[in-house]
C-alpha positions, 0 to 999 in steps of 0.5 A: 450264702448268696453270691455277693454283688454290687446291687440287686432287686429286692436287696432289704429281703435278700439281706435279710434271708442271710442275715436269719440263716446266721442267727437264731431268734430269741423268745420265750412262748408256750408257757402253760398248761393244756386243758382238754376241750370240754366233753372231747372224750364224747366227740364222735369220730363220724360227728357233724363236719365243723363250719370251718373252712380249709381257708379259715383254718390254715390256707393251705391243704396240709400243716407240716411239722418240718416247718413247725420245728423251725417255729418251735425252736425260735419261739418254745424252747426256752420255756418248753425245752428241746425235747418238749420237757417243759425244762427250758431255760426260762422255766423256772421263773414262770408261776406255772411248770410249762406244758409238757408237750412229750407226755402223750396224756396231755398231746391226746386230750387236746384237739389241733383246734385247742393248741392253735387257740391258746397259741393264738390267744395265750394264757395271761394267768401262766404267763404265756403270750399271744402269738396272733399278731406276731405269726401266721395262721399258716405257722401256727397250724404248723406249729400244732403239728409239731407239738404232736410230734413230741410225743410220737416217736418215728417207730410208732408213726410207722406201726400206725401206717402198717395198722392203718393199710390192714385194717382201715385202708379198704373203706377209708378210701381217698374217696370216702368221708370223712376225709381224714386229710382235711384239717378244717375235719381234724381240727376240733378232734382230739387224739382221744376223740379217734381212739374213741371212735375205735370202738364204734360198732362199724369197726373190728379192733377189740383184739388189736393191742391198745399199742397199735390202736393209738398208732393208728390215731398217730397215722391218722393225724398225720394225713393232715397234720404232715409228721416229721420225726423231731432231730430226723433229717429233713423231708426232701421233695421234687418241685419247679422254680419258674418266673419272669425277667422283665425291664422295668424302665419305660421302654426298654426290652431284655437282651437275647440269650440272657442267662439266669441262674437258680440258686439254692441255700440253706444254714449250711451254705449253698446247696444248689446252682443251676444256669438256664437261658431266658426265652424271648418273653423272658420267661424261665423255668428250673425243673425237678428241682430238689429241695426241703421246707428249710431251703430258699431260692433264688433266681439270679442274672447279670445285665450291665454289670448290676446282679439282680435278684429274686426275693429269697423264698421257700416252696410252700407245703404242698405245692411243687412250683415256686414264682421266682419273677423279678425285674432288672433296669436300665442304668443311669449316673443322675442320682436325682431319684435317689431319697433317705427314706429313713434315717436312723442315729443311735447314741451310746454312752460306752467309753468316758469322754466319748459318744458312740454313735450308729446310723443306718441310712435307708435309701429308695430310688423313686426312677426307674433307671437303676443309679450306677455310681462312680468315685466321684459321683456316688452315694455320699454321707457327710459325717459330723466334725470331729468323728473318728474311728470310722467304720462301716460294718458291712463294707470293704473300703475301696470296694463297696466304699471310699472315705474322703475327709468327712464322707463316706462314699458309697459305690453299690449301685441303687436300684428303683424301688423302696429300701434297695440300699441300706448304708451302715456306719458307726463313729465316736465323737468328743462327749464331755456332758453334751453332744451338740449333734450337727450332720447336712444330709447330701439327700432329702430324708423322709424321716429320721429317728433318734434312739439313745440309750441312756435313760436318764439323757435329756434331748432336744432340738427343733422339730424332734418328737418323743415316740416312747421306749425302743428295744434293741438286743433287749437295752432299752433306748429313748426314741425320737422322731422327726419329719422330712428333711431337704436335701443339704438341710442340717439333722441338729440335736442336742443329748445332755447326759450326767453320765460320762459312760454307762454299762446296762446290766440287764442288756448283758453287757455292753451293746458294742456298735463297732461290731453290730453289724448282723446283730443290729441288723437283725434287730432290724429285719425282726423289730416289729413294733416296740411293744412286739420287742418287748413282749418277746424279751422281759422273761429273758431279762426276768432271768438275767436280773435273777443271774445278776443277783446270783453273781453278785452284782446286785443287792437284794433289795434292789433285785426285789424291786426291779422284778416286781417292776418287770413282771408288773411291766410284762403283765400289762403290756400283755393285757394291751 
């Protein structure tokens, strides 16, 4: 997807723009019958403007559906379907048949404002979650307009417009109220509540099919609510990529007749490449630039060696100029700036006689000077004895690292910043019953977190706290935390477990660290908080543990039991 380089600005965002186009996140969401508001039939069309503000409701002027089916797919589908059916993966283990988002009967008796509130807020009773904290305001309302499309094929969207240009469009003017492109108008008004406004004595439809008057209603919604035929290819759209290359160290200009290079992506690679020469300011500009919501840009330039980047984004809707201004620096080989912001071990029990281990070492550079290593000056990480069956996952030897002894040894520079390097490395080491974990840390470590995932494991080892149950590509792992470590200090624990090896059941399988690479750092980029994961995940393990059972892998009783103890766990993490 994006080139590939020794370093860049915001490296944690681009990493993670790749890593989200290779894979697709996991959830169940929407679970629940839709209700009509109250007296929506009533509702006048021409009634009293709602309080709501264009801000208060979405944040920009128009909800679009082409972003929402992005949401829709992530979030809906394993309940609601692909097509809306209410016939998802996961339906069948819900007390309630999901709403069925392509029966236009329930899509014309809800308003926007109805949808975007129980997406908000969810239905506990028909075990569907909130989505507030987890989204958006701007991607609910985008997901409001997808649902709408569910149940309006492409045809009648275009009857609509025909109907609409005859017969509305000579008093309905872009000048006149109400202005049916405001969403903060829509919102409280249901499909039904417009076709209602049809026979309004001001209008003359009596003779106008039924057909083409519920057309019209669809062509109406999407004036604020942006129509995109679900499965059609996506909408593409003209706009501007513009910014800044400044020198972020103290003192230091830019280089004349630097150049820069826009680059476009999407799930299926590059699509776009584009070379410009900054301005003496450093200030560029990529004009008509074509591009879809789904798309991400980025602006590119090369200084001392080190690319540096942009951070990845997408054109918002309904503007046509995206700020792609980033920062380059000066170089230096002092790595004194250089700190562990966050140390992450994570330990499995997956073959008899051996610990697997995976750390994920998060560095930041306080300076501003980006650190440039060399063989024998780089960022090294000091392995505890014993390990074997090294790997780093998203390196290649004798390129982006070295192995000496004990070390792996870094050699992608570090620019200033928070998170610009992350270093990921698994091992094995000898378990026989305990694991006397031992590692001096060449750097000082902020913090440092400990995850194993054997629950009946005991831990200790001084100044280590328990922080509760974290979920990760849905095994659970007991968590620790401890506080900062200076540099050359020892990280020292101890993991007693009576289990020689385990396999997790309800994980699916085996969590393989030799080959976690993107998925581990997936889970990374997406982890929210561990309530957040595990909101998410229990319907998928509802359903794992019944194909468990189908399979025969485990007892009834038994499958009894552990349901029960998942859904009573689902309902009261919800009810937090």
């Amino acid at each position: 997807m994006w080139p590939t380089s020794a370093g860049g600005d915001n490296v944690k965002g681009r990493a993670a723009f790749l890593i989200g186009l290779a894979l697709l996140l996991a959830g169940c969401s929407l679970a629940g019958d839709v209700t009509p508001l109250p007296g929506a039939e009533a509702r006048p069309l021409l009634g009293a403007t709602p309080t709501l503000t264009a801000e208060e409701v979405l944040g920009v002027v128009r909800a679009s559906a082409e972003v929402g089916a992005k949401i829709y797919a992530e979030r809906c589908v394993a309940c609601h379907g692909p097509a809306g059916d209410g016939d998802g993966e996961q339906a069948a283990q819900l007390p309630n048949p999901p709403a069925k988002f392509s029966d236009a009967a329930v899509a014309r008796a809800a308003s926007p404002q109805r949808w975007f509130d129980i997406i908000t807020n969810g239905r506990l009773e028909n075990f569907m979650p909130p989505f507030g904290q987890s989204t958006t305001v701007a991607e609910r309302w985008h997901l409001v307009a997808f649902l709408y499309t569910l149940s309006t094929p492409a045809d009648e969207m275009e009857l609509g417009e025909r109907v609409f240009t005859q017969q509305c469009a000579e008093c309905h003017t872009a000048a006149s109220q109400p202005d049916f492109s405001q969403l903060n108008w829509q919102a409280a008004r249901s499909p039904n509540d417009l076709f209602a406004a049809l026979a309004r004595p001001e209008h003359d439809f009596e003779n106008l099919p039924e057909s083409e008057r519920w057309a019209a209603v669809s062509y109406v919604r999407n004036l604020a609510l942006e129509y995109a035929a679900p499965g059609g290819p996506p909408l593409e759209r003209l706009g501007a990529v513009v910014g800044r290359v400044t020198n972020g160290t103290a003192g230091a200009g830019l280089p004349a007749n630097l150049e820069a290079q826009l680059v476009g992506a999407d799930e299926t690679g590059i699509v776009l490449t584009r070379t410009t020469i900054l301005k003496s300011d450093g200030s560029f500009e990529f004009a008509a630039v074509p591009y879809t919501l789904q798309q991400q840009f980025a602006v590119t330039t090369n200084y001392n060696g080190v690319a540096y980047f942009s951070h990845p984004a997408r054109f918002e809707v309904g503007a046509d100029r995206l700020d792609a201004s980033f920062s380059l620096y000066e170089a230096t080989s002092a790595p004194d700036t250089l700190r562990v912001r966050r140390l992450e071990t994570y330990i499995l029990f997956q073959t008899p006689g051996q610990a697997t281990v995976g750390q994920l070492f998060t560095f930041s550079n306080t300076g501003d000077r980006t650190f440039i290593p060399t063989e024998r000056n780089a960022v090294t990480i000091r392995l505890p004895a014993g390990a074997q069956n090294v790997s780093v996952p998203d390196g290649v030897e004798g390129q982006t690292y070295l192995r000496v002894n004990e070390t792996v040894a870094d050699l992608r520079p570090v620019p200033p910043g928070e998170d610009t390097l992350e270093v990921l490395v698994s091992y094995q080491l000898p378990f026989t019953g305990k694991l006397a974990f031992s590692q001096p840390q060449a750097f000082p470590v902020d913090e440092a977190l400990l995850l194993v995932g054997d629950a009946t494991a005991s831990v200790s080892g001084a100044a280590w706290q328990a922080a509760g149950t974290q979920w990760v590509q849905n095994e659970a792992f007991q968590s620790f935390r401890r506080l900062a470590l200076s540099a050359h200090e020892t990280l020292a624990f101890d993991v007693t477990s009576a289990n020689s090896w385990q396999n997790v059941l309800l994980g699916g399988g085996v969590f393989v660290l030799a080959a976690f690479g993107i998925g581990w750092a997936w889970w990374r980029i997406q982890r929210g908080s561990a309530v957040e994961n595990h909101r998410e995940r229990l319907l998928a393990e509802l359903a794992r543990l019944d194909d468990a059972l189908a399979a025969g892998q485990l007892e009834p009783a038994q499958h009894q039991r552990q349901r029960a103890k998942l859904k009573a766990e689902l309902t009261k993490i919800w009810l937090k």
